[in-house]
ZADO-1210 file (C-alpha; in nm, 4 decimals, padded with zeros to 6 digits):
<atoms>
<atom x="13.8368" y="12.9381" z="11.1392" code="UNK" pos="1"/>
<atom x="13.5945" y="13.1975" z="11.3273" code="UNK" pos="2"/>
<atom x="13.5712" y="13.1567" z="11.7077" code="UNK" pos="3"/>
<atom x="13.2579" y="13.1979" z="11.8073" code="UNK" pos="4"/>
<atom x="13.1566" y="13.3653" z="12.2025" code="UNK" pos="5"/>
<atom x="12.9829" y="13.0821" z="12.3512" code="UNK" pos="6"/>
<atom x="13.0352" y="13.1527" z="12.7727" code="UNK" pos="7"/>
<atom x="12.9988" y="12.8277" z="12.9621" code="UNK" pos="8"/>
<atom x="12.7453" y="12.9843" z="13.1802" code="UNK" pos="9"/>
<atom x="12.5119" y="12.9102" z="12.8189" code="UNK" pos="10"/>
<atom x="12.6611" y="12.6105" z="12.7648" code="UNK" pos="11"/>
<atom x="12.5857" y="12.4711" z="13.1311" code="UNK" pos="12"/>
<atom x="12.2144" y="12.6110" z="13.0767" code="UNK" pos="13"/>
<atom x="12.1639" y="12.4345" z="12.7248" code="UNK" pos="14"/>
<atom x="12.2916" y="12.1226" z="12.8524" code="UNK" pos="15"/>
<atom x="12.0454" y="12.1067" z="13.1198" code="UNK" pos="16"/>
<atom x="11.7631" y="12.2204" z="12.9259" code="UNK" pos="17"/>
<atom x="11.8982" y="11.9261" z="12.6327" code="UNK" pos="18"/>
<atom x="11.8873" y="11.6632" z="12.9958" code="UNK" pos="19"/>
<atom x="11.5113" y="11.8003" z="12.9890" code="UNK" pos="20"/>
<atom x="11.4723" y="11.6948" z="12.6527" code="UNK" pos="21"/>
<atom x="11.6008" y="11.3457" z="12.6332" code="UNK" pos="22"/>
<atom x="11.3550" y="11.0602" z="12.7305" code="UNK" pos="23"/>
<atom x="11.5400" y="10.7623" z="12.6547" code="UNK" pos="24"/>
<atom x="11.7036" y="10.5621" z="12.8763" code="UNK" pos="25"/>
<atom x="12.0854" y="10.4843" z="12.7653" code="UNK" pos="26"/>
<atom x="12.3613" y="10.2829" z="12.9401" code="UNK" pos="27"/>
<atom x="12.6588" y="10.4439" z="12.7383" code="UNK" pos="28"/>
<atom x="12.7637" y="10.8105" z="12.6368" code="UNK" pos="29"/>
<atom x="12.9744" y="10.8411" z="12.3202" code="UNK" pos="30"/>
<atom x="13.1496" y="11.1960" z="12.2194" code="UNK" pos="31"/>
<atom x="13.2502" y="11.2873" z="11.8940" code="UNK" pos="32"/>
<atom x="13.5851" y="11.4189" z="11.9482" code="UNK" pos="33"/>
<atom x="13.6515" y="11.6842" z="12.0035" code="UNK" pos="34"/>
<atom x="13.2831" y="11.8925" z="11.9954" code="UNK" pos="35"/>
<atom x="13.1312" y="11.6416" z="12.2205" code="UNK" pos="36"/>
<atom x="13.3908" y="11.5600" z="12.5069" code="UNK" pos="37"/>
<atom x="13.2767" y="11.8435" z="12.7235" code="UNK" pos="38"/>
<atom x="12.8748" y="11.8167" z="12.6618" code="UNK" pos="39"/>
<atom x="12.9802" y="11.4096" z="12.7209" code="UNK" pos="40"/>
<atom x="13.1165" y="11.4837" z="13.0406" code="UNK" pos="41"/>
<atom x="12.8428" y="11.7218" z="13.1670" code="UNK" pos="42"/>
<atom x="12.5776" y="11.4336" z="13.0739" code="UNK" pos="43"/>
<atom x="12.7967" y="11.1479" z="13.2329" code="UNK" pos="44"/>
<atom x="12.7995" y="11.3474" z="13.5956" code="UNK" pos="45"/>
<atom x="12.4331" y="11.4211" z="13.5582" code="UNK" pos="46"/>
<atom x="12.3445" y="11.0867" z="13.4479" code="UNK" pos="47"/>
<atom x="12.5944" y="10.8721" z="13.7013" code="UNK" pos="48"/>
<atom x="12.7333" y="10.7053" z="13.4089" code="UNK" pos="49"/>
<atom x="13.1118" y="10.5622" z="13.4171" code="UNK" pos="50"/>
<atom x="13.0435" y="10.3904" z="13.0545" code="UNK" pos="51"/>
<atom x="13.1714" y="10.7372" z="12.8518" code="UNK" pos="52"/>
<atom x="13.3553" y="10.6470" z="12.5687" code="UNK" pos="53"/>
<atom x="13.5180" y="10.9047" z="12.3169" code="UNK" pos="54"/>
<atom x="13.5179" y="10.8687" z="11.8965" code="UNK" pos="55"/>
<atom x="13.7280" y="11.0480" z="11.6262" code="UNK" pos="56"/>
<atom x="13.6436" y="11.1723" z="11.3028" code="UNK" pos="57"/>
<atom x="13.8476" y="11.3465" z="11.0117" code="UNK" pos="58"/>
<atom x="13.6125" y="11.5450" z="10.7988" code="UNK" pos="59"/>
<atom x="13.7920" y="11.8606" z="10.6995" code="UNK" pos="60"/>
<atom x="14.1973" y="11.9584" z="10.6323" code="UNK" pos="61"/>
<atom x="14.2565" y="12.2890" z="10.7812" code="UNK" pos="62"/>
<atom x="13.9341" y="12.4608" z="10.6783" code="UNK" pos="63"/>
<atom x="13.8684" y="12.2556" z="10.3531" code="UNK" pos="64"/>
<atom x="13.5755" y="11.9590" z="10.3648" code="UNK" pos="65"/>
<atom x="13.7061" y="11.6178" z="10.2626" code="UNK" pos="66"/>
<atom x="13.5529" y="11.4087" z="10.0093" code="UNK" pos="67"/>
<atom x="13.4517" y="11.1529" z="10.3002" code="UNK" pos="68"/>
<atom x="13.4624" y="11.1210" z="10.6931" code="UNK" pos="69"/>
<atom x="13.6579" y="10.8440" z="10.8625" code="UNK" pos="70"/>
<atom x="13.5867" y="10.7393" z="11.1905" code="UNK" pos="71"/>
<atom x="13.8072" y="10.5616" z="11.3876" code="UNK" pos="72"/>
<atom x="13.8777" y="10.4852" z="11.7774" code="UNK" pos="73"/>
<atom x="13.6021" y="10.3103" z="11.7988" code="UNK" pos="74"/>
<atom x="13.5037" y="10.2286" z="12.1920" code="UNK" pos="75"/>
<atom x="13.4164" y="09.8281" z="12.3048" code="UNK" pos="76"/>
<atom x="13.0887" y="09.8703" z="12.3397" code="UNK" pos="77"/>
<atom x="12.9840" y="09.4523" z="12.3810" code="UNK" pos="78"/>
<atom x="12.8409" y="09.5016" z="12.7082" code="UNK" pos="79"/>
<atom x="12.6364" y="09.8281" z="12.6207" code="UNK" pos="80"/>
<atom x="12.2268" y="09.8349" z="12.5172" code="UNK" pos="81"/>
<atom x="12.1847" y="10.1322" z="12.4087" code="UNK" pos="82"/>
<atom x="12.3889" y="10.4356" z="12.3802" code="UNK" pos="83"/>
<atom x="12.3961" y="10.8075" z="12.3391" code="UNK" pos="84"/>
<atom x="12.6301" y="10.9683" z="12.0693" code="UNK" pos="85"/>
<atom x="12.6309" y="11.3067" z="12.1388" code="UNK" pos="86"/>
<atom x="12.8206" y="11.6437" z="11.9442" code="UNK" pos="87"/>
<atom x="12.8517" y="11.9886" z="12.0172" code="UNK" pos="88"/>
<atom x="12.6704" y="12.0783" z="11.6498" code="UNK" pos="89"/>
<atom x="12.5445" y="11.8675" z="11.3432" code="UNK" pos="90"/>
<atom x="12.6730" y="12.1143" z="11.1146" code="UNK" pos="91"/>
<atom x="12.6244" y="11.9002" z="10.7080" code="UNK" pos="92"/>
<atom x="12.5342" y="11.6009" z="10.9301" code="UNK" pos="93"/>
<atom x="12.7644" y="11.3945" z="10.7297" code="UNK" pos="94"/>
<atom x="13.0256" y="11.3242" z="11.0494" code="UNK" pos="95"/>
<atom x="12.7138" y="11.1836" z="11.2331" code="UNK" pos="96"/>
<atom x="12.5521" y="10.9570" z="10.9288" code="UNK" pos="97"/>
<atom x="12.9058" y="10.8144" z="10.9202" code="UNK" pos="98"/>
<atom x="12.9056" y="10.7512" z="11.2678" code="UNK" pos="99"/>
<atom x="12.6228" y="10.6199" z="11.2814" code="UNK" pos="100"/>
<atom x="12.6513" y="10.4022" z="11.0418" code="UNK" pos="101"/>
<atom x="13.0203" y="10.2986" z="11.1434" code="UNK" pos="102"/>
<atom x="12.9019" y="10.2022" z="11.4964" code="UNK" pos="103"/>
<atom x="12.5678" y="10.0263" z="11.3542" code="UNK" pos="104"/>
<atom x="12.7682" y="09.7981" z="11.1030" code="UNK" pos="105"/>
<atom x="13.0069" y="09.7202" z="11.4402" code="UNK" pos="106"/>
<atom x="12.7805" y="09.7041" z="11.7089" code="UNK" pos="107"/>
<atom x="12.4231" y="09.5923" z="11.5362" code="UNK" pos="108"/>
<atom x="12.3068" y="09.4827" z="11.8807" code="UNK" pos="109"/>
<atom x="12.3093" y="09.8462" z="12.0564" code="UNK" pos="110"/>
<atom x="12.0386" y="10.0970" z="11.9830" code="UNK" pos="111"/>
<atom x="12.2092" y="10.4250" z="11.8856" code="UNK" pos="112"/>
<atom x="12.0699" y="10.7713" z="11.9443" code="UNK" pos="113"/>
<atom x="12.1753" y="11.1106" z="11.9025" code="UNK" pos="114"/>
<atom x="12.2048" y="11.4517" z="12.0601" code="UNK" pos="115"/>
<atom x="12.3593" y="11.7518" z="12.0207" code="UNK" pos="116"/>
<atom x="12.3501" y="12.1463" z="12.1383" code="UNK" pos="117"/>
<atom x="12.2865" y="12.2835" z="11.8235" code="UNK" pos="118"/>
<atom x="12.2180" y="12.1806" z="11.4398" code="UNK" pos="119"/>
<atom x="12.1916" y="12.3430" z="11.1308" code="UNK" pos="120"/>
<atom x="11.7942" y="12.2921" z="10.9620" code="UNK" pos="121"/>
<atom x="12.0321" y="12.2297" z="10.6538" code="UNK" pos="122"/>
<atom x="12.2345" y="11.9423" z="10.7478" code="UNK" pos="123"/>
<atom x="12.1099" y="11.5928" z="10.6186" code="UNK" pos="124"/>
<atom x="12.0025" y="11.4229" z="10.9591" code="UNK" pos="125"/>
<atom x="11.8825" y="11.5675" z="11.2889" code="UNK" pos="126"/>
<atom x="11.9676" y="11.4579" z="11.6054" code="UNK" pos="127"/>
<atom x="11.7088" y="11.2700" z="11.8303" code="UNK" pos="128"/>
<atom x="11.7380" y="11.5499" z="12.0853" code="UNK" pos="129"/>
</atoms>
């Protein structure tokens, strides 16, 4: 898989300009491992949020796509309102539908939305922000 030159001097700057962005309040930060632990991070420090929880998805072997994603690790989120999934980059957008949809089915009483650094204009769903 291709590395790709992304200094975190650009990744501090598009996370603040993506805190710009967002105009929702949110209670709970969830990363999708492993793209979104960092960005999660960032957001719980600027956001004084302790309630950051981490996910994990399998969606490719090596370098080849699987058929389906599973999501598992789910956090317990029963005392959360409304949180924030966020992922480094909605590439097909099929990791977040499942994760969405995963977390919705578990927790229907939390309002879910999403953000992310980057996303493809191809993938299937856009993040909120």
């Amino acid at each position: 898989m291709e590395k790709l030159d992304y200094p975190y001097e650009d990744f501090l700057t598009d996370t603040k300009i993506l805190t710009q962005k967002i105009e929702w309040e949110f209670d709970t930060i969830i990363a999708i491992a492993r793209g979104g632990l960092s960005l999660a991070q960032l957001l719980g420090e600027y956001y004084d949020l302790r309630a950051v929880y981490s996910i994990n998805t399998i969606g490719y072997e090596d370098t080849q796509k699987l058929d389906s994603v599973q999501v598992f690790n789910l956090p317990q989120l029963e005392d959360a309102k409304s949180a924030l999934i966020v992922d480094d980059i909605v590439d097909s957008g099929d990791t977040l539908i499942e994760v969405l949809k995963v977390l919705s089915e578990v927790y229907p009483h939390v309002t879910f939305k999403t953000a992310s650094l980057f996303y493809k204009k191809s993938a299937k769903i856009a993040p909120n922000w």
